[in-house]
C-alpha positions in Angstrom: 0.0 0.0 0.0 1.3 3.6 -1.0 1.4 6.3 1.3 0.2 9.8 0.2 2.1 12.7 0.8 2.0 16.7 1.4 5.7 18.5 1.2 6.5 21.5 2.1 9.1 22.9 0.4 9.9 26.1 2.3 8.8 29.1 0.2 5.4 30.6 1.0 2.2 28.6 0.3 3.7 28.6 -4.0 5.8 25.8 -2.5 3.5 23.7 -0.4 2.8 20.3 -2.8 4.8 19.0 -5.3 3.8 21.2 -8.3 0.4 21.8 -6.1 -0.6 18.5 -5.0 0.3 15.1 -2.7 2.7 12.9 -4.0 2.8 9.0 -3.5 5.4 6.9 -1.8 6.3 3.6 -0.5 4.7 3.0 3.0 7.4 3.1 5.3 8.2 0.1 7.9 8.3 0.4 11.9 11.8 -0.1 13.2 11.7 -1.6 16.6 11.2 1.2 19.0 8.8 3.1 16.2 5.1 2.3 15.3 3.5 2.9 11.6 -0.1 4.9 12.0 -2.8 5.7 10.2 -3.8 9.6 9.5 -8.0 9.7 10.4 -8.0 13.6 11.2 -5.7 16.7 11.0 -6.9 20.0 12.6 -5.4 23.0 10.3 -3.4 25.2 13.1 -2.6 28.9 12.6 0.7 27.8 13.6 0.2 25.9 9.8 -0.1 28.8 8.3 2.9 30.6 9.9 5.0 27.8 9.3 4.3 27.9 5.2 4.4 31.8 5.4 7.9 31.7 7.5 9.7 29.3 6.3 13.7 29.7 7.4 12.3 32.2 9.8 10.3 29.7 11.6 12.1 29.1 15.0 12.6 25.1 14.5 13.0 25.6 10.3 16.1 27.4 11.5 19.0 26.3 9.0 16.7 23.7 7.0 17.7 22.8 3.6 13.7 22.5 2.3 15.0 21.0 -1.4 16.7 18.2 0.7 15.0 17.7 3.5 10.9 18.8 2.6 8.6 19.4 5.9 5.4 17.5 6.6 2.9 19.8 8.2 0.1 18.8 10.7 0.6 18.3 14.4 -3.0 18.6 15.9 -3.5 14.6 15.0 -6.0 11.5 15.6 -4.6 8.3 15.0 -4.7 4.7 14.4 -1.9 2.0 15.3 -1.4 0.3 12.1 1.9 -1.8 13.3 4.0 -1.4 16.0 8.0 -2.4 15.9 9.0 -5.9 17.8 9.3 -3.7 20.9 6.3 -2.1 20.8 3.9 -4.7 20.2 2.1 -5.6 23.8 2.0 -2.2 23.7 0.0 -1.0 20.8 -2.1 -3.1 18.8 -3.1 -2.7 15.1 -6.9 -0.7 15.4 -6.2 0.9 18.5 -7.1 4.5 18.3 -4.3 7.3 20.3 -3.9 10.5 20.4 -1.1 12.4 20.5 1.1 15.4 22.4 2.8 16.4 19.4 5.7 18.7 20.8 7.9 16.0 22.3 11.4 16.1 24.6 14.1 13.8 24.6 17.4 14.4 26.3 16.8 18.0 26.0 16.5 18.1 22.4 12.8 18.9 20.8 11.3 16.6 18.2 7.7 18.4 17.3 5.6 16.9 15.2 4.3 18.5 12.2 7.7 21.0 12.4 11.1 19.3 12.5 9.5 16.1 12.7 7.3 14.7 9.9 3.4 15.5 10.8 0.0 14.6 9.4 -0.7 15.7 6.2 0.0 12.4 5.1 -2.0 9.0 4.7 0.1 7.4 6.8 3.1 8.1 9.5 5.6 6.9 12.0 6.0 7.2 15.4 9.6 7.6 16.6 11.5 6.5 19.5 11.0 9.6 21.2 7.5 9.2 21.1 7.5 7.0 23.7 11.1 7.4 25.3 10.7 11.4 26.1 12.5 13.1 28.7 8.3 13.4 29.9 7.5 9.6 29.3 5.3 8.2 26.7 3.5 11.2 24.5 0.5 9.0 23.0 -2.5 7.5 24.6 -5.2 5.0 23.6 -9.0 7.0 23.6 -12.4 5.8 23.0 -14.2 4.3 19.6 -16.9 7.1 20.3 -15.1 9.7 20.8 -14.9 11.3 17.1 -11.4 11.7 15.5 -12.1 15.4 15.0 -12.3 15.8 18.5 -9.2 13.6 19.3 -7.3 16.2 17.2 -8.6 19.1 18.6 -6.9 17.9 22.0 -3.9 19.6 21.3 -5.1 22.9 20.8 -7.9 22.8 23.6 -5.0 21.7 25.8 -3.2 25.3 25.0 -6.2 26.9 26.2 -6.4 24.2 29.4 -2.4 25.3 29.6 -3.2 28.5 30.7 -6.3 28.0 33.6 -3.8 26.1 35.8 0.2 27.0 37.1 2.1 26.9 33.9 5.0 28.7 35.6 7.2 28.4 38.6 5.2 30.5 41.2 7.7 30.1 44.3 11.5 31.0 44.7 13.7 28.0 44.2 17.1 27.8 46.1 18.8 26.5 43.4 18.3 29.6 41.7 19.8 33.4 41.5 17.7 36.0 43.9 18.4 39.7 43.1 17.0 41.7 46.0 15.7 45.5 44.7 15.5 47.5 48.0 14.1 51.3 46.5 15.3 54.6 48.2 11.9 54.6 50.3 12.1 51.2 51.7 11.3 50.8 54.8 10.9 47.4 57.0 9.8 44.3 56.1 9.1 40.9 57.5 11.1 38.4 55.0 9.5 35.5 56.5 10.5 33.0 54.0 13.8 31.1 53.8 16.2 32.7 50.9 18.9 30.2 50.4 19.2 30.5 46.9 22.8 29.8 45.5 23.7 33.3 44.7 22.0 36.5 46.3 22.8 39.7 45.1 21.5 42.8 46.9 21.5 45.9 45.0 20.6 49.2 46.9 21.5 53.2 47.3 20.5 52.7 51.6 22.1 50.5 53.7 21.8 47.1 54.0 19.3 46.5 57.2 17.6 43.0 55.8 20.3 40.7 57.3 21.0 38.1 54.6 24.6 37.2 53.3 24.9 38.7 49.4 27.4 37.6 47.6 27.2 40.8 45.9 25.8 44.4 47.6 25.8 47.2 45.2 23.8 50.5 44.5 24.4 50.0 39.8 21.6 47.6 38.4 24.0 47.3 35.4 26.7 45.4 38.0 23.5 43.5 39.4 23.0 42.5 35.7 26.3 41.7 34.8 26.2 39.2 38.2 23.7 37.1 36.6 24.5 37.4 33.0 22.4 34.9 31.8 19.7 36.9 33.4 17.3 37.1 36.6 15.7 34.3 37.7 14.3 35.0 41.2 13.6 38.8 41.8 12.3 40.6 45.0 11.3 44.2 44.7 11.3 46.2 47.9 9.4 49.7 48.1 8.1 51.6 45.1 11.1 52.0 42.4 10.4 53.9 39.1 8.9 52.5 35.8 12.0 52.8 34.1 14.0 50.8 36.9 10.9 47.5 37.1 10.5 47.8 33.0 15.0 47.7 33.1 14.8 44.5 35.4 12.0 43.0 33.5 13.6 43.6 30.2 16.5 41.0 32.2 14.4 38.5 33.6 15.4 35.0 31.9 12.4 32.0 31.3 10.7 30.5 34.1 11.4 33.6 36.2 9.2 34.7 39.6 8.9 38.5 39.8 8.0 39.0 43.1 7.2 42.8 44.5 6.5 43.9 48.1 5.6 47.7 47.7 5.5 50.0 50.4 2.4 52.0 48.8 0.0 51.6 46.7 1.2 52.1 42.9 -0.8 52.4 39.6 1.9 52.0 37.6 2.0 50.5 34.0 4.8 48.8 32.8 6.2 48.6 29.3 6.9 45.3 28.5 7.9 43.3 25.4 4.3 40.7 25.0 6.7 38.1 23.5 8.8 38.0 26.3 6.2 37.5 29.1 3.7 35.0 26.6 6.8 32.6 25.5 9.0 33.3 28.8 6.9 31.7 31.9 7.5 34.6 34.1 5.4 34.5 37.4 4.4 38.3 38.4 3.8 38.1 42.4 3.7 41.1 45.0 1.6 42.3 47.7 1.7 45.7 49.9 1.5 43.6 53.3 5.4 44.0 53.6 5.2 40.7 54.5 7.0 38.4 51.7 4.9 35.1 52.6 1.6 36.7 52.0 2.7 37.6 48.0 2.9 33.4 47.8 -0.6 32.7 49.5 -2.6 30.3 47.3 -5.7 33.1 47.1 -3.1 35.4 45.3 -2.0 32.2 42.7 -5.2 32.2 41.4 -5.6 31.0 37.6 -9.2 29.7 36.8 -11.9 32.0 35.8 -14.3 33.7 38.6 -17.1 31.4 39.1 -19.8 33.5 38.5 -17.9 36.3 36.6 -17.9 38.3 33.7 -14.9 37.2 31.1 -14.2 39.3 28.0 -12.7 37.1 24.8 -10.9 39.7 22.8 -10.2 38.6 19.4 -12.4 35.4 20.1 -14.2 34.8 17.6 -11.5 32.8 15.6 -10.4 29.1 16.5 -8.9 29.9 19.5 -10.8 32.2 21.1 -13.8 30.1 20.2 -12.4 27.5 22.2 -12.0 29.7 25.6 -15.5 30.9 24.9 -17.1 27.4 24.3 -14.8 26.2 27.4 -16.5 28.9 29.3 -19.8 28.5 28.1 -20.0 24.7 29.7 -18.2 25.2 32.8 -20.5 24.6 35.5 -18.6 26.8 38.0 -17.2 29.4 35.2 -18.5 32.9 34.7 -21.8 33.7 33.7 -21.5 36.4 31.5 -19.1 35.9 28.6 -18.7 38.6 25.8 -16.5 38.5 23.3 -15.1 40.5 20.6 -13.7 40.5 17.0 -13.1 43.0 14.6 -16.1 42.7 12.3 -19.4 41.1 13.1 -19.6 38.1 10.3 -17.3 35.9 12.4 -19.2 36.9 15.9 -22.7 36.0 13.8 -21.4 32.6 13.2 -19.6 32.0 17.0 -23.4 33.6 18.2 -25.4 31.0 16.3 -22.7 27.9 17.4 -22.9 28.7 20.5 -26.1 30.7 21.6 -28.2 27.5 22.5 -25.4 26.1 24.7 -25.5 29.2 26.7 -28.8 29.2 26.9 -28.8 25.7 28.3 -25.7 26.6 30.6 -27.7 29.6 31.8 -25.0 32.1 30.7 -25.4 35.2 29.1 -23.4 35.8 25.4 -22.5 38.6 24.0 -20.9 38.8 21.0 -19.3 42.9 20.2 -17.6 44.4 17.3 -14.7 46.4 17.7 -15.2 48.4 14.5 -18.4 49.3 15.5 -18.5 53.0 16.5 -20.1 52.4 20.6 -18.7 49.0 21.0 -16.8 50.4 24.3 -20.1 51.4 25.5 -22.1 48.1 24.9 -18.7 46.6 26.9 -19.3 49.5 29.6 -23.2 48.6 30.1 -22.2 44.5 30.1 -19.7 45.3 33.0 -20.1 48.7 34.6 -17.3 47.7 37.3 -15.4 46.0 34.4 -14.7 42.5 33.8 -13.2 39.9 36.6 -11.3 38.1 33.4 -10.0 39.3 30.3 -8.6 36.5 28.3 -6.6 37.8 24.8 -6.6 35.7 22.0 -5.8 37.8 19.1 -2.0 38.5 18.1 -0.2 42.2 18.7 -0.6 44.8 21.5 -3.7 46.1 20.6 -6.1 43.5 21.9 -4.1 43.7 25.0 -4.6 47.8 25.2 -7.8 47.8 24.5 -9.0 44.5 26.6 -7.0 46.4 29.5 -9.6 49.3 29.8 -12.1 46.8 30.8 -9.9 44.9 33.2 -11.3 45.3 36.9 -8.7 46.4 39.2 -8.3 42.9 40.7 -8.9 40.7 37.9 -6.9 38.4 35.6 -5.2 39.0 32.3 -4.6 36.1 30.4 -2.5 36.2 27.5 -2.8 34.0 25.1 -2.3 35.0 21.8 1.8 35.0 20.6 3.2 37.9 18.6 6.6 38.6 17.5 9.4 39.6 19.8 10.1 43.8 19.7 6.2 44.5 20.2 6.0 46.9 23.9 2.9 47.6 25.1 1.8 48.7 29.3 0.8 46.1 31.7 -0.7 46.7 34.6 2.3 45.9 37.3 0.9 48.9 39.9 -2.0 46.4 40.2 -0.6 42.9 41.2 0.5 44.4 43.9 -2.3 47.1 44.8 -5.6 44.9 44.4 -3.8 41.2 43.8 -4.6 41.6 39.8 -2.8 38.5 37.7 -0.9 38.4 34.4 -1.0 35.1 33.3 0.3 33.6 30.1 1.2 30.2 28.3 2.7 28.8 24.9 2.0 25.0 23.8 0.8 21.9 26.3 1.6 18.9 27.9 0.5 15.6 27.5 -1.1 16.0 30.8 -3.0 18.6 29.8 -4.1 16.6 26.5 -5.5 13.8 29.0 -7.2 16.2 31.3 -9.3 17.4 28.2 -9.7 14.2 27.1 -11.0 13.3 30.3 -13.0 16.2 29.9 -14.5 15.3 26.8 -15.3 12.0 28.1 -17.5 13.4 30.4 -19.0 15.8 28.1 -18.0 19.0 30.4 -16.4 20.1 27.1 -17.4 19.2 23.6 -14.5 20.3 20.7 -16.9 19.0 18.0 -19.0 22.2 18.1 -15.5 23.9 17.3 -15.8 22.2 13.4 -17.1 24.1 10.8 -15.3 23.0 7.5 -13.9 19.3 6.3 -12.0 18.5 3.6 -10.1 15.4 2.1 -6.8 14.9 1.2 -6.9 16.5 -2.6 -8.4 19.3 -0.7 -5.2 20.2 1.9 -3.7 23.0 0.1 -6.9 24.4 -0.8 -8.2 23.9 3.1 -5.1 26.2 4.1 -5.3 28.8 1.9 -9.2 29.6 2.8 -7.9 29.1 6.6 -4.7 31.6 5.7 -7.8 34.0 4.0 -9.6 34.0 7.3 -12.6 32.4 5.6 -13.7 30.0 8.4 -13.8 31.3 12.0 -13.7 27.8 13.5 -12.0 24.7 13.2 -11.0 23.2 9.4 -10.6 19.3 9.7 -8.8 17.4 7.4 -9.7 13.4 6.8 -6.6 12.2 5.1 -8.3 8.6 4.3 -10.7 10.1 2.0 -9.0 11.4 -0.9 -12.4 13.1 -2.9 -13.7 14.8 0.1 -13.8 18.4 -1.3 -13.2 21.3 1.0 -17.0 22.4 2.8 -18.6 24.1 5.1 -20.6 22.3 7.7 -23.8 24.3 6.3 -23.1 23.2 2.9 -22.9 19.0 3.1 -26.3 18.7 1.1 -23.9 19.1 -1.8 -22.3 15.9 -0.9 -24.5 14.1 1.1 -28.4 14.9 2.3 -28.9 12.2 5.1 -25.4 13.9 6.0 -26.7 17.1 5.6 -29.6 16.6 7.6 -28.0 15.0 10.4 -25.9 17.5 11.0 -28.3 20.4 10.8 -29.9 18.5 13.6 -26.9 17.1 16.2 -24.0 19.0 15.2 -20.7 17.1 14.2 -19.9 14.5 16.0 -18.6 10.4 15.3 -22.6 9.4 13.7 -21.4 12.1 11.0 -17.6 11.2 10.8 -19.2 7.5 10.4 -21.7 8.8 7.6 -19.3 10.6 5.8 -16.8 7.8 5.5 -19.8 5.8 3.9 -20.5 8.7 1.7 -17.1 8.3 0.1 -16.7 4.8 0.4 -14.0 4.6 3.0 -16.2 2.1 5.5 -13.1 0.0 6.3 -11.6 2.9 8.1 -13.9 2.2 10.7 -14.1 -0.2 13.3 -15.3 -3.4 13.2 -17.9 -2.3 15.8 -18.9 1.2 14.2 -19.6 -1.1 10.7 -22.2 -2.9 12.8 -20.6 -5.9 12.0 
């Protein structure tokens, strides 16, 4: 059996497909650590799209000789074992359906799927070693027959949006770690009531030192502090209430995984310049408190990450994929926020995201609103929604402007989540002043675990979540390219699934499957996508034996 193939050959979407299609080649062979699978869905990512549009410039395309070494595209995956090598074999049976954490660690070095790794736009594919050898154990999992396989391969990106509702970063100071100690001109006392044993301490001041602690370094220049830890801050404590310019210079340093903690002696409204880049990719933990006291910045009611049960959230920029899926995760959490508004530039997209999703608010007893930004009072509907502003604003549309206008709806106290990545080099103000005046948050993520894949699995299972109602195009695999270029066009709002097994399946809309199919049609119109429909459409197209025995009704 052949194995059909989408390249990637590094130069814009011209070079995506040998002279514009899939090409066919011999189905590889497991080695003995590696297992052969079968392609059943692919969920187009924008990360797709900025992958074909980067090329070299792509982080892990870095270097890449595309004419020699072509990419396969396609990490968000469901799968089927089709033969696993001689080690493998108790392990993973032929017919057993997985999914899969596609951004995979071994021995430090990163293998992701669908990048520097060959993905899913593809028939077929191998799993390698590091698969299930990563430096994080074994990246794919068995699910359930009834779970559809678009839903399976929309765990990856609902797990991105899970990432971000629980501690993604390092919220406490770690002794093995570098502590620079800030002390401002005004400080005054405080109670460190925490052990500080870190490795190396540096205390930089203009007053004299009156906190007790053995520095290896004491000095009154913040470019000698920086030079000290060259490879950057990793634990900070700020004392008293030092200028913008000095907590945006010390940010600026901070290295990943740092914990910014800041014990002010008054109450500040200051905004910090900050590059968005650096705090969504970096995992930097922003912690303070005006108590004085430096245990009380670290008490759990100050860590908070979930929404406010009974809230108000704001979605800016969600009416695409992703913000679809923080509103839809929103929607049916039983102890999330009951008033969810969210906004997009233009109001075709938020139409289509109001008519998904208006009946499952309805059921969940939440109120929807969907606003558009380019409408002339759309900071007054936002006003009236939220006099006293909104307890969470979640930002899932690239660039600082989202984030500047999502900020003047922010309450005092409540949590910014920043989800959306943008390029490094873009500044805009974040609310420091308030972390440690009113216990505000700044939260942020990039990518998953396969931890989190399994607790939206488990998720799904239960029904608490449903990624199905995220679907609103499918296409087959003479239809990729064309799939990704409407996606790169902004043409659907939701999520594009690709069905590799069926080669015909032309690129549709959801609303439009009477073309193919009416009892297709009709079924959908009435439940929604879910496996019924995957299992109809495969008979549509004559691709029955892709299902399981049981699903055949045989």
């Amino acid at each position: 059996m052949k194995n059909k193939v989408w390249y990637y050959l590094g130069q814009g979407m011209a070079s995506f497909g040998i002279q514009d299609t899939w090409i066919e080649e011999e189905k590889m062979q497991p080695k003995p650590d590696e297992v052969l699978a079968r392609i059943d869905a692919v969920a187009i990512c924008a990360s797709d799209i900025k992958m074909i549009r980067m090329g070299n410039k792509y982080p892990l395309f870095k270097d890449r000789n595309f004419q020699e070494n072509p990419a396969i595209l396609g990490h968000e995956l469901s799968l089927t074992i089709v033969q696993a090598g001689a080690n493998l074999k108790n392990d993973w049976r032929p017919g057993m359906r997985v999914g899969i954490q596609p951004d995979v660690y071994k021995e430090q070095l990163r293998y992701c799927i669908g990048v520097n790794v060959e993905g899913g736009m593809q028939t077929y594919m191998l799993l390698h070693e590091s698969v299930f050898n990563s430096d994080h154990g074994v990246t794919i999992f068995p699910v359930k027959e009834s779970i559809s396989y678009a839903s399976i391969a929309q765990l990856e990106p609902n797990a991105c949006v899970e990432a971000i509702y629980r501690p993604f970063a390092r919220e406490h100071f770690a002794a093995d770690k570098g502590l620079l100690i800030y002390a401002a001109d005004d400080m005054n006392y405080y109670d460190l009531d925490m052990d500080l044993w870190h490795k190396r301490i540096c205390l930089c001041t203009n007053t004299a030192n009156k906190l007790e602690i053995a520095c290896a370094l004491e000095t009154n220049s913040l470019q000698e502090a920086k030079a000290f830890f060259s490879g950057g801050f990793e634990d900070v404590l700020i004392l008293g209430n030092p200028s913008t310019e000095i907590l945006e210079e010390i940010i600026a340093h901070l290295c990943n995984d740092a914990v910014f903690c800041w014990l002010a002696d008054k109450s500040s409204n200051q905004m910090v310049s900050c590059d968005i880049a650096q705090i969504h990719y970096s995992r930097i933990s922003f912690l303070g408190t005006m108590t004085k006291r430096l245990s009380k910045a670290f008490e759990k009611e100050r860590l908070a990450h979930e929404l406010k049960p009974e809230g108000s959230l704001l979605v800016m920029g969600g009416a695409g994929a992703m913000g679809r899926i923080h509103t839809l995760r929103a929607l049916m959490k039983s102890d999330g926020p009951s008033l969810i508004a969210v906004t997009a530039r233009g109001r075709a997209r938020l139409e289509v995201l109001l008519d998904d999703f208006s009946d499952i608010a309805y059921r969940n007893g939440k109120k929807l609103l969907g606003i558009a930004t380019d409408e002339s009072d759309w900071k007054i509907k936002l006003q009236q929604a939220a006099p006293a502003g909104f307890d969470d604003v979640v930002i899932s549309a690239p660039g600082t402007d989202p984030i500047e206008k999502g900020l003047c709806f922010l309450k005092k106290n409540g949590k910014l989540y920043l989800f959306s990545g943008t390029s490094y080099g873009n500044f805009t103000e974040l609310p420091l002043g308030a972390v440690v005046t009113h216990g505000a948050r700044i939260l942020a993520s990039s990518g998953s675990t396969v931890q989190d894949e399994l607790a939206v699995l488990k998720r799904v299972e239960n029904k608490s979540i449903n990624p199905d109602c995220n679907v609103v195009a499918v296409a087959g695999m003479n239809a990729v390219k064309e799939a990704l270029i409407q996606v790169a066009q902004g043409i659907y709002p939701g999520k594009v699934i690709l069905y590799p097994q069926l080669e015909h399946l032309p690129l549709i809309a959801l609303s439009q499957l009477d073309r193919i199919d009416e009892k297709l049609a009709a079924y959908v119109a009435s439940y929604g996508w879910d496996r019924t429909a995957e299992k109809l459409l495969y008979y549509a197209f004559g691709q029955s034996d892709c299902l399981s025995t049981e699903e055949k009704g045989e």
